[in-house]
C-alpha positions as CSV (number, residue, x, y, z in Angstrom):
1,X,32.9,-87.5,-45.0
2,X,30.6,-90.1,-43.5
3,X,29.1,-90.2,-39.9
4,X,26.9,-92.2,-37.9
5,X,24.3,-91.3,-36.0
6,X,23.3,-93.7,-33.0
7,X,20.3,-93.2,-31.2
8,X,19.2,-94.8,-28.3
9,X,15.2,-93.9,-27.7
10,X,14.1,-93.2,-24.0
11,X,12.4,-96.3,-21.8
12,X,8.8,-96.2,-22.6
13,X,9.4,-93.8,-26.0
14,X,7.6,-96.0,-28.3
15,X,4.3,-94.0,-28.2
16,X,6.0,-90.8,-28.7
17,X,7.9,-92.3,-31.7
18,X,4.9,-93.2,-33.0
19,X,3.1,-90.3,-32.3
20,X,6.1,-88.2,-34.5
21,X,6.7,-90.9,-37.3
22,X,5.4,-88.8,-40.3
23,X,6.9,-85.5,-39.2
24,X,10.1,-87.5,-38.9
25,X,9.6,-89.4,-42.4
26,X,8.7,-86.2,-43.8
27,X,12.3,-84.7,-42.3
28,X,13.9,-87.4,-43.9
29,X,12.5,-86.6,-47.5
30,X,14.6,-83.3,-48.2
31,X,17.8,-83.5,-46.0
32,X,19.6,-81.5,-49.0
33,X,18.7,-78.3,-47.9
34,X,20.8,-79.1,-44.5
35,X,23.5,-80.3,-46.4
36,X,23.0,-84.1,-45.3
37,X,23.0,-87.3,-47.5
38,X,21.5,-90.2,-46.6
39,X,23.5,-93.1,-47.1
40,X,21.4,-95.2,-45.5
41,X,18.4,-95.2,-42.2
42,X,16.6,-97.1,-40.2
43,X,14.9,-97.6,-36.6
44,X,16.8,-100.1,-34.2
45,X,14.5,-102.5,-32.7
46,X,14.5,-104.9,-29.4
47,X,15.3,-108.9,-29.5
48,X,11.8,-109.4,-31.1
49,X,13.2,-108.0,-34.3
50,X,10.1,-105.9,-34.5
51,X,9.7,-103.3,-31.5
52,X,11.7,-100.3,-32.7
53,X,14.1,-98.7,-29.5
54,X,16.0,-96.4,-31.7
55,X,17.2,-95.0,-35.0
56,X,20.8,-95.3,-36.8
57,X,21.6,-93.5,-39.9
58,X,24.8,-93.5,-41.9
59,X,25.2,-90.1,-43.5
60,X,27.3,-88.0,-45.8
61,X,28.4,-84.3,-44.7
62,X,31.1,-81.7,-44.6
63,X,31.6,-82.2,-40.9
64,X,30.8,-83.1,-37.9
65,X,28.8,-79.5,-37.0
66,X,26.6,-80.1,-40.2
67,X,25.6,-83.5,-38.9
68,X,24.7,-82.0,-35.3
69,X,22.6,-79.6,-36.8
70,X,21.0,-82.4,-38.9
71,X,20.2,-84.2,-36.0
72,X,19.2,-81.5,-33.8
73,X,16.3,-80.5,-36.1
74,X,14.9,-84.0,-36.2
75,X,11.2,-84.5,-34.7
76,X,12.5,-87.4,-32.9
77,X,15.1,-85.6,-31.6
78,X,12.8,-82.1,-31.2
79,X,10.1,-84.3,-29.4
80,X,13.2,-85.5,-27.0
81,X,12.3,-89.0,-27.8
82,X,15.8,-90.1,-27.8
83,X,17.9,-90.8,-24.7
84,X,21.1,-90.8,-25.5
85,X,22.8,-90.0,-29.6
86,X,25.9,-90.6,-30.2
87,X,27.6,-89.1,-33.8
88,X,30.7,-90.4,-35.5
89,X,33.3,-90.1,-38.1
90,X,33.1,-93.5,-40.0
91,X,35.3,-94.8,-43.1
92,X,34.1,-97.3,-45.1
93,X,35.5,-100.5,-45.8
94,X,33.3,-103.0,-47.4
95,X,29.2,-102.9,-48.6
């Protein structure tokens, strides 16, 4: 099943997110062993189009408990960088 994961970053996060950039890339790498797919990933980012103020990630997984483990062991979420994440069941239509 896929999911969505939609995270919102705190006000004023940006260094933190920064600061834990390669610990999360590195996260990313193997998600296999926590029996996640990446569909697809990316940071959200302000009007600019350039300051990042979040992350979104279309995944595959066996449910809903697998994905909020996932999550839970990310650095951003570990170094409490994002405010709010929200995690849904999503069906795909087109792309």
């Amino acid at each position: 099943m896929l999911f969505v994961i939609h995270a919102l970053d705190k006000l004023g996060a940006l260094p933190a997110r920064l600061a834990n950039y390669d610990a999360h890339k590195a996260f990313l790498s193997d998600t296999e062993a926590r029996g996640v797919r990446i569909v697809m990933s990316g940071p959200l980012v302000a009007e600019d189009g350039v300051t990042m103020i979040g992350s979104l990630f279309v995944v595959e997984a066996v449910d809903l408990a697998t994905v909020e483990r996932f999550n839970a062991a990310d650095p951003f979420h570990v170094a409490g960088i994002w405010d709010r994440v929200t995690i849904t069941g999503f069906i795909k239509r087109q792309g």
